[in-house]
Biopython code that builds the backbone (N, CA, C, O; Angstrom):
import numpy as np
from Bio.PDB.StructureBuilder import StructureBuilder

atoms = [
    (1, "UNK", "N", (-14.645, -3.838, -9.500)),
    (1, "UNK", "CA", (-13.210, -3.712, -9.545)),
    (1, "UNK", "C", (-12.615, -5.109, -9.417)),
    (1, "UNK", "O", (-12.973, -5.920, -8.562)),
    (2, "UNK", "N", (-11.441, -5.377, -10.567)),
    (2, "UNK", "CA", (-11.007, -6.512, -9.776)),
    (2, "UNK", "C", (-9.203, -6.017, -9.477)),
    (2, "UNK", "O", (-8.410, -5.218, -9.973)),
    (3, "UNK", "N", (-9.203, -6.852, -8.579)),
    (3, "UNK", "CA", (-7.718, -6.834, -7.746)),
    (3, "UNK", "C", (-7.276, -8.417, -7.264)),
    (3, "UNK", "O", (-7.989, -9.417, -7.187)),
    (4, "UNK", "N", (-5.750, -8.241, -6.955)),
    (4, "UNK", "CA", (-5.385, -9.706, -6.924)),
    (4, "UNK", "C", (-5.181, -9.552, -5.120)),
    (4, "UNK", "O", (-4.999, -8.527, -4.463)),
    (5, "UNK", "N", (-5.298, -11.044, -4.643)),
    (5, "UNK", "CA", (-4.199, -11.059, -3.801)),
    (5, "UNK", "C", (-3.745, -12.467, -3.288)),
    (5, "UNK", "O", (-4.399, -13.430, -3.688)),
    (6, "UNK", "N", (-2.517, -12.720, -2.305)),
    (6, "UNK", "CA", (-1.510, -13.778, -2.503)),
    (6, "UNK", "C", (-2.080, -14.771, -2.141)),
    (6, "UNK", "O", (-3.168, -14.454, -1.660)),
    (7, "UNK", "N", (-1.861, -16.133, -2.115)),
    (7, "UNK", "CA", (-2.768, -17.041, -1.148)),
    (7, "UNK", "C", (-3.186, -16.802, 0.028)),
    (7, "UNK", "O", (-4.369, -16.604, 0.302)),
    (8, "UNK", "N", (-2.298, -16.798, 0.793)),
    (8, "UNK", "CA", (-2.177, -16.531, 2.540)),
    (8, "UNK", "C", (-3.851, -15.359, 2.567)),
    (8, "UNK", "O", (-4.696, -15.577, 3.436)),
    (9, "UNK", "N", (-3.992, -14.600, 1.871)),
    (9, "UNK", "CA", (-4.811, -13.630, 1.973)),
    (9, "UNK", "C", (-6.436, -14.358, 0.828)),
    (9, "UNK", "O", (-7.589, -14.292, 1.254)),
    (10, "UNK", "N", (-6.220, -14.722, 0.004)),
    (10, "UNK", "CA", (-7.155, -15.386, -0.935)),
    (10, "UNK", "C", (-8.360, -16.127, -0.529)),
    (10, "UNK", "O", (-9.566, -15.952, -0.703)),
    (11, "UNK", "N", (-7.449, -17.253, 0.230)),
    (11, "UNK", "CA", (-7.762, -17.998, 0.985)),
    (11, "UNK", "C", (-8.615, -17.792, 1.935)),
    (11, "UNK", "O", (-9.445, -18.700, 1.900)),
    (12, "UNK", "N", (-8.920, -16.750, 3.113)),
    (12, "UNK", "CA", (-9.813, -16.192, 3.397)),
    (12, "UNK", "C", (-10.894, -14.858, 2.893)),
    (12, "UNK", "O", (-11.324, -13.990, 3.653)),
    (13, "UNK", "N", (-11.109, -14.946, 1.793)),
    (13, "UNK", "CA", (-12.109, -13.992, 1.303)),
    (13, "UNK", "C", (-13.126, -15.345, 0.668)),
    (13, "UNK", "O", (-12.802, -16.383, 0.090)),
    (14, "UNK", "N", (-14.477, -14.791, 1.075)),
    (14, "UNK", "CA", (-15.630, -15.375, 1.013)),
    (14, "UNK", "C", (-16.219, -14.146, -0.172)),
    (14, "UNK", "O", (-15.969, -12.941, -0.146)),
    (15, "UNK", "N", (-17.162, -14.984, -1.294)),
    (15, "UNK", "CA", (-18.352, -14.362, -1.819)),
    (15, "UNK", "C", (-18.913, -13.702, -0.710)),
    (15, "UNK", "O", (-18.926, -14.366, 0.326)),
    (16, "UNK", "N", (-19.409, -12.496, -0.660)),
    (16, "UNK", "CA", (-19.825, -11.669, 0.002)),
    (16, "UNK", "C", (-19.559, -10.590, 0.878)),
    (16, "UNK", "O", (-20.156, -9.593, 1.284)),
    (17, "UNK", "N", (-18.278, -11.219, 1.053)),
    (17, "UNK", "CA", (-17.264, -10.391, 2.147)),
    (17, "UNK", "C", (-17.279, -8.687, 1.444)),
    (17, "UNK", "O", (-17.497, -8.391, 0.269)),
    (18, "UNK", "N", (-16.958, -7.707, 2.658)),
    (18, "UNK", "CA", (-17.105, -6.571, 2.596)),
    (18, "UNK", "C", (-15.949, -6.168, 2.041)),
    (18, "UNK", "O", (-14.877, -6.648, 2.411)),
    (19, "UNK", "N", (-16.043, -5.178, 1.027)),
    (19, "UNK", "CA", (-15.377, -4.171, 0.423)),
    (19, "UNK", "C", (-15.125, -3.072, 0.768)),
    (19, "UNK", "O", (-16.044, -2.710, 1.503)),
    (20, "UNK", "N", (-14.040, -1.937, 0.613)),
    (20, "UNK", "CA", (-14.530, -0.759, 0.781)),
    (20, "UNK", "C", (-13.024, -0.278, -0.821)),
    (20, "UNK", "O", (-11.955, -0.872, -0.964)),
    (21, "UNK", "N", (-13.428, 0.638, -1.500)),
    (21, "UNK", "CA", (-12.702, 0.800, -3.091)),
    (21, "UNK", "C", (-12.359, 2.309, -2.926)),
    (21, "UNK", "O", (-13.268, 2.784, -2.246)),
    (22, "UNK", "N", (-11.768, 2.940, -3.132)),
    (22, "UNK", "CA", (-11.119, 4.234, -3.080)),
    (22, "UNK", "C", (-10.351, 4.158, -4.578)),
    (22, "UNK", "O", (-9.497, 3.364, -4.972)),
    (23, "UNK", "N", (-11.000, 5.315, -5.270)),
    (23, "UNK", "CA", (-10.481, 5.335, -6.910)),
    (23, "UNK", "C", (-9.675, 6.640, -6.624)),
    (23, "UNK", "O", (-9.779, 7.508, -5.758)),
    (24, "UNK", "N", (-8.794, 6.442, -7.725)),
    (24, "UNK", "CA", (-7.596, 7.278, -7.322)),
    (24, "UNK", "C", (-8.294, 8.517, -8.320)),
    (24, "UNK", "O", (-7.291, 9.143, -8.664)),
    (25, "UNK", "N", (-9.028, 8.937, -8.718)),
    (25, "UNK", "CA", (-9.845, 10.146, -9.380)),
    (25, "UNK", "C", (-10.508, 10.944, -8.368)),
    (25, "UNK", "O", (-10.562, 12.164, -8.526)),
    (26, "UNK", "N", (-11.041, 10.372, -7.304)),
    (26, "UNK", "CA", (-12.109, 10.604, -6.106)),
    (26, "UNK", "C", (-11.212, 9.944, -4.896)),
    (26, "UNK", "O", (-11.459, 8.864, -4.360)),
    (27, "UNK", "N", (-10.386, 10.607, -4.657)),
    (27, "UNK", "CA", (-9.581, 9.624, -2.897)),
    (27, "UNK", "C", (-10.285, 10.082, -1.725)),
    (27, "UNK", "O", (-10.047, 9.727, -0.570)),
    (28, "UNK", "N", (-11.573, 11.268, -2.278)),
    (28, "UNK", "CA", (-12.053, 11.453, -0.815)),
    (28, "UNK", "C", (-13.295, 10.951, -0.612)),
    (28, "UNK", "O", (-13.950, 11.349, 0.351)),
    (29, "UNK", "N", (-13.696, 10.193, -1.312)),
    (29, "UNK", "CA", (-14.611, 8.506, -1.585)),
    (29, "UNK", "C", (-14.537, 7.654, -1.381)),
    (29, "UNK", "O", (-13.722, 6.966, -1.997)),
    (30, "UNK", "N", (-15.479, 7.006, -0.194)),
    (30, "UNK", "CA", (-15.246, 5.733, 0.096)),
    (30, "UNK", "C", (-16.300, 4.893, -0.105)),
    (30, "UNK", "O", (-17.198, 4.847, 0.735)),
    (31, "UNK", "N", (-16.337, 4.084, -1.289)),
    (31, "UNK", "CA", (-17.476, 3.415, -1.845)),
    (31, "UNK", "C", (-17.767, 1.665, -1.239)),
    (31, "UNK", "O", (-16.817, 0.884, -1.288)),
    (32, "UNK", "N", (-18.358, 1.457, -1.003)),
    (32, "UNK", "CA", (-19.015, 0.214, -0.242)),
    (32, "UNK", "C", (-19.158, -0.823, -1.243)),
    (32, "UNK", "O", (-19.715, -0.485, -2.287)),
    (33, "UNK", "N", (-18.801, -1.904, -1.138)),
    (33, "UNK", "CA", (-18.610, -2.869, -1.914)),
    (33, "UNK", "C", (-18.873, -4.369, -1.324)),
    (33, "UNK", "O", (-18.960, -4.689, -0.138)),
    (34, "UNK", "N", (-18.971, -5.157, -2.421)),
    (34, "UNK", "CA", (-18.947, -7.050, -1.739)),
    (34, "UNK", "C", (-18.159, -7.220, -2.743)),
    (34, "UNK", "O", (-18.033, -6.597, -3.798)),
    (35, "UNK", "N", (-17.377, -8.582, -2.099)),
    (35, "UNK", "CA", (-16.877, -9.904, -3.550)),
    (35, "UNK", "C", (-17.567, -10.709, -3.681)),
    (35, "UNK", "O", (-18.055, -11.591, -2.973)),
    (36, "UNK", "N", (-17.647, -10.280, -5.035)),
    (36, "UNK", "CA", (-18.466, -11.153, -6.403)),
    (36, "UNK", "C", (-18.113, -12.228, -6.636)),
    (36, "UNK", "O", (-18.886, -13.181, -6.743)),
    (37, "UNK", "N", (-16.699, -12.298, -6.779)),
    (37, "UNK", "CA", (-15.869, -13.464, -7.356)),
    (37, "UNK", "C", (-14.308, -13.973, -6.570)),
    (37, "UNK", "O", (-13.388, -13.267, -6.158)),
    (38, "UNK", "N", (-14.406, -14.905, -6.570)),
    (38, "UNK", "CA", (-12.985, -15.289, -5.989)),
    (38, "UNK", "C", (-12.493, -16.298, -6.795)),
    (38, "UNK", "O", (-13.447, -17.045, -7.008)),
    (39, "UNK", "N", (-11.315, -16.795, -7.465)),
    (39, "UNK", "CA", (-10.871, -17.659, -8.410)),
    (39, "UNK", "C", (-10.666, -18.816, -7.736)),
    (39, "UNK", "O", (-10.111, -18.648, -6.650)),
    (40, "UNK", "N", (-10.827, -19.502, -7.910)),
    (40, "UNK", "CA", (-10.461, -21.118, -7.318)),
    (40, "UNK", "C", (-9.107, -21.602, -8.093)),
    (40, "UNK", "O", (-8.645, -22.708, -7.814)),
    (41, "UNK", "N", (-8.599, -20.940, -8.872)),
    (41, "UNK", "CA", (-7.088, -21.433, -9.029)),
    (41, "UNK", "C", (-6.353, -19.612, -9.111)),
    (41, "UNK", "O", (-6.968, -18.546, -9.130)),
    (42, "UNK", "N", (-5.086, -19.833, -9.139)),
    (42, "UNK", "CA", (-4.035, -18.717, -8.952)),
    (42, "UNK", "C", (-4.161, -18.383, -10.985)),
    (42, "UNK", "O", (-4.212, -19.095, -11.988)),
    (43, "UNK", "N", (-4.162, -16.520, -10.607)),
    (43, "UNK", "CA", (-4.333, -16.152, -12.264)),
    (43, "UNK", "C", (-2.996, -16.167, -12.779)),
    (43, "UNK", "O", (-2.733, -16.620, -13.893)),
    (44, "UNK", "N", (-1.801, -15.489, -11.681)),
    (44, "UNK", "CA", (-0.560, -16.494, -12.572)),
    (44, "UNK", "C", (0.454, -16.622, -11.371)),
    (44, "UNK", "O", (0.180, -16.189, -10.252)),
    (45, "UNK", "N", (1.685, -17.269, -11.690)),
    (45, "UNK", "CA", (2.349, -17.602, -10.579)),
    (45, "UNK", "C", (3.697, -17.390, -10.986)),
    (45, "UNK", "O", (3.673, -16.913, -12.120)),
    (46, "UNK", "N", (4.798, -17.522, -10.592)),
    (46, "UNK", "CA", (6.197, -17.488, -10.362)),
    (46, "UNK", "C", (6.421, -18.687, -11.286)),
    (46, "UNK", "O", (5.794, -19.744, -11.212)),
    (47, "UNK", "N", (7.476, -18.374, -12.244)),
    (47, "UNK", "CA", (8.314, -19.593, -13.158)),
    (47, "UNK", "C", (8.026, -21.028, -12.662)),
    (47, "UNK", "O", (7.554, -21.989, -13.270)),
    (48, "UNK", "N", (8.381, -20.918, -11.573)),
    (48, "UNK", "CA", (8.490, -22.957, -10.687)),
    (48, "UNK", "C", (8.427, -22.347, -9.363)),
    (48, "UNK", "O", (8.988, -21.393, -8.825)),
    (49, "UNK", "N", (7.246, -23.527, -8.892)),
    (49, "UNK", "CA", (6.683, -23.641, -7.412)),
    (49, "UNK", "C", (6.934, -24.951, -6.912)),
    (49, "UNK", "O", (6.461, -26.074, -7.088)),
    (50, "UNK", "N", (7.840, -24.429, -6.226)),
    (50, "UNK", "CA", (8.543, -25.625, -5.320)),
    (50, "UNK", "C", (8.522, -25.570, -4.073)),
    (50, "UNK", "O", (8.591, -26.503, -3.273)),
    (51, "UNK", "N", (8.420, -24.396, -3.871)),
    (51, "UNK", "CA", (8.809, -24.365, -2.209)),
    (51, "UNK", "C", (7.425, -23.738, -1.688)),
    (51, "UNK", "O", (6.460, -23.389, -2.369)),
    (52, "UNK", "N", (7.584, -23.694, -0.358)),
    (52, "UNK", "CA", (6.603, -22.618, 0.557)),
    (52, "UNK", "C", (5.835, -20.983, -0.041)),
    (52, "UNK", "O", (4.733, -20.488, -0.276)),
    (53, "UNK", "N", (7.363, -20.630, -0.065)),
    (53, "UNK", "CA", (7.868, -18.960, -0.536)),
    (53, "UNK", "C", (7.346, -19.071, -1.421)),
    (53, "UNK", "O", (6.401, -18.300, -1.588)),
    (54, "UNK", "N", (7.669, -20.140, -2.553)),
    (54, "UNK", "CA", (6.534, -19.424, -4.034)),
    (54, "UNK", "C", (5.823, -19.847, -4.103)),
    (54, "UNK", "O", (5.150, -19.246, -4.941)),
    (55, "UNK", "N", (5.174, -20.887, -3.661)),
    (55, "UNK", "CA", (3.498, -20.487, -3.656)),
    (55, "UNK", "C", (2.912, -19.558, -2.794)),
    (55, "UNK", "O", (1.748, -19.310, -3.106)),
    (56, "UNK", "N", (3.411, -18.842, -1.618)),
    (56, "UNK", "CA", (3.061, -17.363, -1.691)),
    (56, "UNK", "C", (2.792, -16.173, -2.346)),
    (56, "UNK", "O", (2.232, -15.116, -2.055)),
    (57, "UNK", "N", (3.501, -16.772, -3.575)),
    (57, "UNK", "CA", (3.678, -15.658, -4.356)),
    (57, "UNK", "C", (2.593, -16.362, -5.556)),
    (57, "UNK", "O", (3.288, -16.687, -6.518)),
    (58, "UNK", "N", (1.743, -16.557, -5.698)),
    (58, "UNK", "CA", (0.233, -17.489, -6.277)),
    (58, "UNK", "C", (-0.397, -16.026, -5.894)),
    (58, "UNK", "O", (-0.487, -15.574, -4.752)),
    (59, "UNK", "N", (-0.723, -15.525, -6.851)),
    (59, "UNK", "CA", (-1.658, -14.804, -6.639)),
    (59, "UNK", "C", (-3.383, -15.180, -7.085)),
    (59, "UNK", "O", (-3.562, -16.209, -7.736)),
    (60, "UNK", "N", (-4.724, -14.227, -6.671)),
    (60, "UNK", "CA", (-5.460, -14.701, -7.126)),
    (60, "UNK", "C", (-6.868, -13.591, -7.258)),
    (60, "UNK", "O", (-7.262, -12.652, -6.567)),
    (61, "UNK", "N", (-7.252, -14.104, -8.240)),
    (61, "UNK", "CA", (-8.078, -13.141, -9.171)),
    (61, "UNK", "C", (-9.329, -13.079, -8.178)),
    (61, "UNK", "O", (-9.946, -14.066, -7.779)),
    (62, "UNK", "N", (-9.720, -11.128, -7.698)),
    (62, "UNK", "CA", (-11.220, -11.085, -7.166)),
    (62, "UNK", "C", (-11.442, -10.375, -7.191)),
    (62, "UNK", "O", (-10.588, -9.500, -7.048)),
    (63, "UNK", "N", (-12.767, -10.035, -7.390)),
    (63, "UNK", "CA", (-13.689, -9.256, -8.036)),
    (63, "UNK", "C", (-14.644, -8.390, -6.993)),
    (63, "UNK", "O", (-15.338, -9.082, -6.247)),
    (64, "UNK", "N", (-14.731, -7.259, -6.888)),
    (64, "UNK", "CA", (-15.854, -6.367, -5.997)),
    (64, "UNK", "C", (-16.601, -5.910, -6.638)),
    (64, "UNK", "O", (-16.341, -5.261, -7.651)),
    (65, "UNK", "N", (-17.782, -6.158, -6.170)),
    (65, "UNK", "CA", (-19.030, -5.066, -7.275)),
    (65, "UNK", "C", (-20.046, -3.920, -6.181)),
    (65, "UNK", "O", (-20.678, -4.172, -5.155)),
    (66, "UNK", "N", (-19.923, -3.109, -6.655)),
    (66, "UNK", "CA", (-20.945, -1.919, -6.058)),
    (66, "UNK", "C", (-22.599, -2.833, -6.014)),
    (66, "UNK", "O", (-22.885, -3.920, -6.515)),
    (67, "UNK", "N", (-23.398, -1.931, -5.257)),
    (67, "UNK", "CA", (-24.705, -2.182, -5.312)),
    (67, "UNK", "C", (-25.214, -1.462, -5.940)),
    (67, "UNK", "O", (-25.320, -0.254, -5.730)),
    (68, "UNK", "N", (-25.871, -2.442, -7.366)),
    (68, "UNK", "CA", (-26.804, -1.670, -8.119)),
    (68, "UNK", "C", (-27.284, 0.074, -7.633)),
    (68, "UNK", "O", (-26.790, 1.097, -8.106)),
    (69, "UNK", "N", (-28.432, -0.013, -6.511)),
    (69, "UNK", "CA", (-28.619, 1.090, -6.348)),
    (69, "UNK", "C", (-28.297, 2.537, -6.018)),
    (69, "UNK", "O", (-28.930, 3.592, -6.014)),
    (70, "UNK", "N", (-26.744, 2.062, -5.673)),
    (70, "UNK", "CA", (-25.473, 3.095, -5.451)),
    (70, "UNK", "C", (-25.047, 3.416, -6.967)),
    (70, "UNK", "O", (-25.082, 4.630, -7.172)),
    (71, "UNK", "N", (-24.830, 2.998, -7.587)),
    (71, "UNK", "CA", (-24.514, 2.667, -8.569)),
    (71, "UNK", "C", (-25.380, 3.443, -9.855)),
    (71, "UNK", "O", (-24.865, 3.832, -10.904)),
    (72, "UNK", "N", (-26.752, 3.550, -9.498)),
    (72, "UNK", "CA", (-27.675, 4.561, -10.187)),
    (72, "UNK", "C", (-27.796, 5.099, -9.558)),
    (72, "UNK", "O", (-29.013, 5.280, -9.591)),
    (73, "UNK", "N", (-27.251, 5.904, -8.462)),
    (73, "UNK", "CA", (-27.731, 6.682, -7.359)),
    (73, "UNK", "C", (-26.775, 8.000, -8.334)),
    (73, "UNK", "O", (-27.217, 9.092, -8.689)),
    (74, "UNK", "N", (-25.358, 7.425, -8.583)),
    (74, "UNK", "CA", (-24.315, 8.343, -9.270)),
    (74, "UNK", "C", (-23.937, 7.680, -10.745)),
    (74, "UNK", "O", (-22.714, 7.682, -10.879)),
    (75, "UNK", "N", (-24.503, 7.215, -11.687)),
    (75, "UNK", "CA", (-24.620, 6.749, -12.706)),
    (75, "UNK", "C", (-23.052, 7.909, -13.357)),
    (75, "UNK", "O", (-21.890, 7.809, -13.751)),
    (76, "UNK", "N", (-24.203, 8.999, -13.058)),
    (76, "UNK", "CA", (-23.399, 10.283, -13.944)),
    (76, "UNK", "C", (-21.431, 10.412, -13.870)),
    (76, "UNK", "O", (-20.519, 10.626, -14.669)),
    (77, "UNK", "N", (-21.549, 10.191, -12.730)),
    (77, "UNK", "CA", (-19.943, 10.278, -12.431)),
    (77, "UNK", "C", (-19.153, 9.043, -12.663)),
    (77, "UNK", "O", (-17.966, 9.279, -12.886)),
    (78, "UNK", "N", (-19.613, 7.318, -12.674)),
    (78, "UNK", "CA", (-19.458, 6.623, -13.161)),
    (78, "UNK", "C", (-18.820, 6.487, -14.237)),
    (78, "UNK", "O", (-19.268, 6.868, -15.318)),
    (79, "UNK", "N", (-16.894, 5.531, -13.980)),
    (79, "UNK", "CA", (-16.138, 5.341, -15.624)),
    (79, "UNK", "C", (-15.851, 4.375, -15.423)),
    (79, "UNK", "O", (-14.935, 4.363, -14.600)),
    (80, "UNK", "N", (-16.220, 3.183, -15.824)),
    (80, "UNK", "CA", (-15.235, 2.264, -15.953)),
    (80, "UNK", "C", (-13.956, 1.805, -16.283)),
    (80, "UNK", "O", (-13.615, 2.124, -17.422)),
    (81, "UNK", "N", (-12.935, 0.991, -15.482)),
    (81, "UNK", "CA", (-11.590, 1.171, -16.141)),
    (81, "UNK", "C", (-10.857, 2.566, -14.709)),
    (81, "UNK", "O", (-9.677, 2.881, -14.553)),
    (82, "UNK", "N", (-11.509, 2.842, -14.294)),
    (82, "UNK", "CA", (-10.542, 3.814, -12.941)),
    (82, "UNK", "C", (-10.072, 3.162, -12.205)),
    (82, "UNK", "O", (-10.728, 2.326, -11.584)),
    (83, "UNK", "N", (-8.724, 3.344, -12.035)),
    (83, "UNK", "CA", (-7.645, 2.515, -11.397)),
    (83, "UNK", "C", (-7.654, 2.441, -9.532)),
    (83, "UNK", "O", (-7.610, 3.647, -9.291)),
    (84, "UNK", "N", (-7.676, 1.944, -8.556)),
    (84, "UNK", "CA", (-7.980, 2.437, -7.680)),
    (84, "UNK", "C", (-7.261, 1.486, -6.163)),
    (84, "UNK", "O", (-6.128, 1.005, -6.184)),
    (85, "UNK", "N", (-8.017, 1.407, -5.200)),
    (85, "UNK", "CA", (-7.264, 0.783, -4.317)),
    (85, "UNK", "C", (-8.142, 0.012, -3.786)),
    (85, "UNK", "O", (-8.990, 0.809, -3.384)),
    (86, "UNK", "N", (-8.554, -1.215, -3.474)),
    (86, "UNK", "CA", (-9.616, -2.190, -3.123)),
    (86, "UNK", "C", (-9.564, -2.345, -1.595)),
    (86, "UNK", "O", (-8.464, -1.792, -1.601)),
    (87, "UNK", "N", (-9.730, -2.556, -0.512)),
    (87, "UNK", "CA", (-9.345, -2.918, 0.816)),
    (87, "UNK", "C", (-10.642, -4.106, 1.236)),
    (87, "UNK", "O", (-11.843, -3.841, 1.186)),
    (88, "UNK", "N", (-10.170, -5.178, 1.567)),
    (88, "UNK", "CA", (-11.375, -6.064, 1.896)),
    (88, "UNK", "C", (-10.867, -6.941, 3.648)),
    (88, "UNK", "O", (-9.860, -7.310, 4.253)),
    (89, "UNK", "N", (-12.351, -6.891, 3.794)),
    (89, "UNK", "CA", (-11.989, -7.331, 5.189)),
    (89, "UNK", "C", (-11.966, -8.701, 5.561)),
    (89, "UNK", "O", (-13.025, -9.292, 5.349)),
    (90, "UNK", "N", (-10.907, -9.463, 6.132)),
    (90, "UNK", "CA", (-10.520, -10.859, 5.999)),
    (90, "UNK", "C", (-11.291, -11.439, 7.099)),
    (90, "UNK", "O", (-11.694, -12.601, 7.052)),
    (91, "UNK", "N", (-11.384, -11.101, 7.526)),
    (91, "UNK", "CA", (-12.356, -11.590, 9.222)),
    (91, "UNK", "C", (-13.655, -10.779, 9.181)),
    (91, "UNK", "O", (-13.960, -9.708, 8.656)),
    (92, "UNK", "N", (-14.500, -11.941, 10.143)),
    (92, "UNK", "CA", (-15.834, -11.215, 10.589)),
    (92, "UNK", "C", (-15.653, -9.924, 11.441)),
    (92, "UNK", "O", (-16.401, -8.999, 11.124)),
    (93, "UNK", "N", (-15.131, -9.791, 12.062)),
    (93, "UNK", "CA", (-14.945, -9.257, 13.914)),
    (93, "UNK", "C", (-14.347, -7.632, 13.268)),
    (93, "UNK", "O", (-14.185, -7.540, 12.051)),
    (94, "UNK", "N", (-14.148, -6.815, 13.874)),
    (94, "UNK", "CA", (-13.685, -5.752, 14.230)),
    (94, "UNK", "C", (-14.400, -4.426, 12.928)),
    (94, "UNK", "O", (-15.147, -4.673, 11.981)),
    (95, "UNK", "N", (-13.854, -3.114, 13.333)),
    (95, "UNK", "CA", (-14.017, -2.114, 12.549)),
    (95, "UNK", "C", (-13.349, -2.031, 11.489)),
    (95, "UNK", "O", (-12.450, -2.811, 11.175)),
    (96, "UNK", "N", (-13.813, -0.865, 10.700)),
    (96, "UNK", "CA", (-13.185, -0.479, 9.576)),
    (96, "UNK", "C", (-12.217, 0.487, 10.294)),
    (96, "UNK", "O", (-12.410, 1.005, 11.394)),
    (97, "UNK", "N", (-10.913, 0.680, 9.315)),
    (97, "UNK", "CA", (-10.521, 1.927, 10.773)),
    (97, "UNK", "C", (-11.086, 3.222, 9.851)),
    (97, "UNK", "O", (-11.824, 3.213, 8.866)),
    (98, "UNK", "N", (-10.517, 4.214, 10.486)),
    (98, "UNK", "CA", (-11.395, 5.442, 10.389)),
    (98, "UNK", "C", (-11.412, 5.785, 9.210)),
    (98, "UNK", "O", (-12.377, 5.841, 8.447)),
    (99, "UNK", "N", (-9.990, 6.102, 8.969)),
    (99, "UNK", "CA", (-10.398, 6.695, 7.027)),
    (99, "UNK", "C", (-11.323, 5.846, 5.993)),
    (99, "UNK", "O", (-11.699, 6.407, 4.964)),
    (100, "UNK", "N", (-11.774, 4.203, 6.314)),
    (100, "UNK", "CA", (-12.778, 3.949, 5.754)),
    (100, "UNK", "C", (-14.119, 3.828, 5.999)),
    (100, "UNK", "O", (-14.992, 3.673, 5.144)),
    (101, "UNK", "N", (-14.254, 3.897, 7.095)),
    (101, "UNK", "CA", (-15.751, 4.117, 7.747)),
    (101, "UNK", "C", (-16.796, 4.992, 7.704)),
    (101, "UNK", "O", (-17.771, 5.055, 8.454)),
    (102, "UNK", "N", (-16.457, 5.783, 6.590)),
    (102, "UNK", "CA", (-17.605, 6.460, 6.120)),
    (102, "UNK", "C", (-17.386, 6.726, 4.845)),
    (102, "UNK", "O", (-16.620, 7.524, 4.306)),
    (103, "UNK", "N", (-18.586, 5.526, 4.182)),
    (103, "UNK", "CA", (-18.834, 5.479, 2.597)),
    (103, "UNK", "C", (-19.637, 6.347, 2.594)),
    (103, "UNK", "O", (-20.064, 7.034, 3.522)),
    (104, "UNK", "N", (-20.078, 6.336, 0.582)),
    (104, "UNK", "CA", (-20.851, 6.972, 0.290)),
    (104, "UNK", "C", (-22.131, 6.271, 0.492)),
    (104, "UNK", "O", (-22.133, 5.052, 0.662)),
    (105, "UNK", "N", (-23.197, 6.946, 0.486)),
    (105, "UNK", "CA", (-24.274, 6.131, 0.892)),
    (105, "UNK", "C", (-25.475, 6.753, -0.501)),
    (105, "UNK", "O", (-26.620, 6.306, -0.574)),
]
sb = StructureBuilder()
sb.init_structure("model")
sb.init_model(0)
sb.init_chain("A")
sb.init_seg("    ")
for serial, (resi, resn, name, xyz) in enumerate(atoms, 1):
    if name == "N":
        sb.init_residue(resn, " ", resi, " ")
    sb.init_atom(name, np.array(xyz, "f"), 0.0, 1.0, " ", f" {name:<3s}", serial, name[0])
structure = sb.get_structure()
């Protein structure tokens, strides 16, 4: 899946960092994920960046990918292109809260 988000938030996501993706076809699915990709420049930005405020508004391109073996585990139900909701965790430390803490496995 990819999804954007603003600097302030960009800025801390690491290759590897944990995922969790909820597709709006399946909302009672909670699929386990990493980032793949993080952009090293903003995919687009506000007319003119001048100030603070708009480069907040810099968004930036990243990418989550399932694990292969999840991934052939449910091949069958598998579409690419399902629109969905990404949630990634910005820090090492704490829980998932509850409604995501139990993926599919």
């Amino acid at each position: 899946m990819t999804f954007f988000l603003p600097t302030s938030q960009a800025r801390q996501v690491q290759v590897g960092a944990e995922v969790r993706l909820i597709m709006d076809a399946a909302p009672q699915f909670v699929l386990p994920a990493t980032v793949s990709y993080v952009a090293d420049v903003a995919q687009f930005t506000p007319r003119t960046v001048e100030t603070a405020e708009e480069r907040e508004k810099l968004m930036f391109r990243i990418r989550a990918r399932i694990a292969p073996d999840l991934l052939r585990k449910y091949i069958r139900y598998v579409k690419t292109g399902l629109p969905g909701i990404a949630y990634v965790r910005l820090g090492e430390t704490g829980a998932w809260p509850g409604f995501l803490g139990r993926v599919v496995q």
